[in-house]
C-alpha positions, 0 to 999 in steps of 0.5 A: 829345489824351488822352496816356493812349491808344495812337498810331496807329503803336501800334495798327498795329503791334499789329495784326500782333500780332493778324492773327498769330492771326486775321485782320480781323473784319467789319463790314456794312452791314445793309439791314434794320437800318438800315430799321430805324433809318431811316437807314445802320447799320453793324455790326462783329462781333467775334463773328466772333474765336477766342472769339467777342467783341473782348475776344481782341485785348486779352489778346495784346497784354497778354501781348506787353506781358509779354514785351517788359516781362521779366515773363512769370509761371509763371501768372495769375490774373483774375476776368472774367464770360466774355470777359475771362477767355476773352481770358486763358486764350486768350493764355495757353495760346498763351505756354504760362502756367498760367491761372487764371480767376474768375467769380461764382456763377451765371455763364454756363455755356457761358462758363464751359466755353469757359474751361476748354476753353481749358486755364484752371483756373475757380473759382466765387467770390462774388456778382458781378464785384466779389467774383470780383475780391476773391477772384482777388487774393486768390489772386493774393498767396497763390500769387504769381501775376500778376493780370491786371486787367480794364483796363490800357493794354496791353488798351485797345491790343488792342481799339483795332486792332478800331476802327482796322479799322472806322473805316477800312473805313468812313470816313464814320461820324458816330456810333458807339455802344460798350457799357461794361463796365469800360471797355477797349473804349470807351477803345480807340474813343476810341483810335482816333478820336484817332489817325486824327483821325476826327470821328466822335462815340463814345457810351458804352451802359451798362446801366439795371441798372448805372450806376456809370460814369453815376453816376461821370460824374456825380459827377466821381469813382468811385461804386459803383452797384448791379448788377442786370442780368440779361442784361447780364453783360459790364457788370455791373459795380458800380465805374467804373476810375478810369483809365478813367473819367478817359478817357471822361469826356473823349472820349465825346459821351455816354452812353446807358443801355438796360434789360435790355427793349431790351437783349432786342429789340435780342438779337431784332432782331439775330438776326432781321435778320443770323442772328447770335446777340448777347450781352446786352452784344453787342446793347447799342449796337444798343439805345442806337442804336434809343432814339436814332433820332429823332436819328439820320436823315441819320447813318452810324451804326456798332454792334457786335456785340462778342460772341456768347456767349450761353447757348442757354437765355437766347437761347431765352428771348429769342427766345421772348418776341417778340410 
């Protein structure tokens, strides 16, 4: 039992903390999916949220931990590569903090506006997730503000109740893959496995163009890799959370890496089979699941569609590139 990670009785009284805001996300068993795979395939859309990724749930619950903590600040500061920073300027704006996001040079445009729609002030700042992080703590002791980090056990709590949902709606699962980008999201299924005593087997995806946690499982200890995904932004990320790290590398069944090509089918395939629209890092543990079918006949395999928010440019390119 890891002891880092929130009970069962956490998870379900942050849930209340959520379905304040909205309600359950789906999750469907999708025919021509799991024709695909050959074999049952399940889908949870956390697409389906106020911000169209899972990364909300996280950003209430921190903000809740804030409040009960007497820490609630005057503003906050993060540096995201979308959703993230949508999870903040959302709760945000809900306990009336001023909100300010980072994002590297070239991000998402239409992140970048949903951001700001959310009342966030957005700065554009560096070369990748790493450098956009330097410059909001930067800016964080310079303005005496609060800086929100991209993974924190109040954030792992929030994400566990969209897994608690899942595993609960869908008992039977034997294998669920969740993409990693710094870690909140798989620590949560991990999360939720421990505190339902649920045997299902949790594989970690990260990015072929993004290894840090690969390479830091590998290693035994944190190593920065190199970043070079271009439609996986939400794992673009060049050094592991050595929090995280500790957590997955003691719960995952293992990890498996997909390119940014299968990334793209699996952006196709999605759309093709459920008309939803997947971000890189959205269409990542179906990928991982489709590389793994072979070993998969037989197995009630579970995948997420952890967010939606792609660039219409970047999804007509996608779309445009199917045989």
């Amino acid at each position: 039992m890891h002891t880092d990670l929130p009970t069962l009785a956490q998870i379900q009284a942050a849930t209340h903390l959520v379905y304040a805001a909205f309600g359950p996300t789906p999750q469907y068993r999708w025919t021509t999916l799991s024709q695909r795979l050959g074999t049952d395939c399940w889908v949870k859309h956390e697409n389906h949220t106020p911000v169209g990724a899972f990364k909300v749930r996280g950003g209430l619950t921190y903000f809740e931990h804030l409040a009960r903590s007497g820490q609630m600040p005057q503003e906050v500061i993060c540096a995201t590569r979308g959703n993230h920073g949508q999870s903040i300027a959302y709760a945000a704006a809900r306990h009336g903090v001023a909100c300010t996001i980072v994002v590297p040079l070239g991000n998402s445009k239409e992140k970048n506006i949903a951001i700001r729609a959310l009342g966030a002030q957005l700065i554009e700042h560096g070369h990748d997730f790493q450098a956009a992080r330097e410059h909001a703590l930067n800016l964080a002791q310079t303005r005496y503000a609060h800086m929100v980090p991209s993974y924190h056990p109040a954030l792992v709590l929030g994400v566990a109740t969209a897994w608690l949902e899942f595993l609960q709606a869908v008992p039977a699962l034997n294998v669920l893959y969740v993409p990693i980008g710094l870690g909140s999201g798989a620590c949560a299924a991990l999360a939720a496995k421990q505190a339902l005593g649920h045997p299902v087997k949790v594989v970690g995806v990260v990015s072929a163009h993004a290894t840090t946690y690969v390479d830091s499982m590998a290693a035994g200890c944190v190593v920065e890799s190199p970043v070079s995904t271009v439609l996986a932004d939400g794992m673009a990320v060049r050094r592991a959370d050595p929090q995280a790290l500790a957590i997955l590398q003691a719960g995952l069944d293992r990890v498996v890496q997909v390119s940014d090509a299968q990334v793209a089918q699996a952006m196709r395939d999605l759309y093709t089979d459920t008309h939803n629209l997947a971000e890189g890092a959205g269409a990542a543990s179906f990928a991982a699941a489709w590389a793994d079918r072979d070993r998969l006949q037989g197995q009630v395999v579970g995948t997420t569609l952890c967010g939606g928010n792609v660039d219409a440019s970047t999804l007509l390119q996608v779309l445009a590139q199917a045989a």
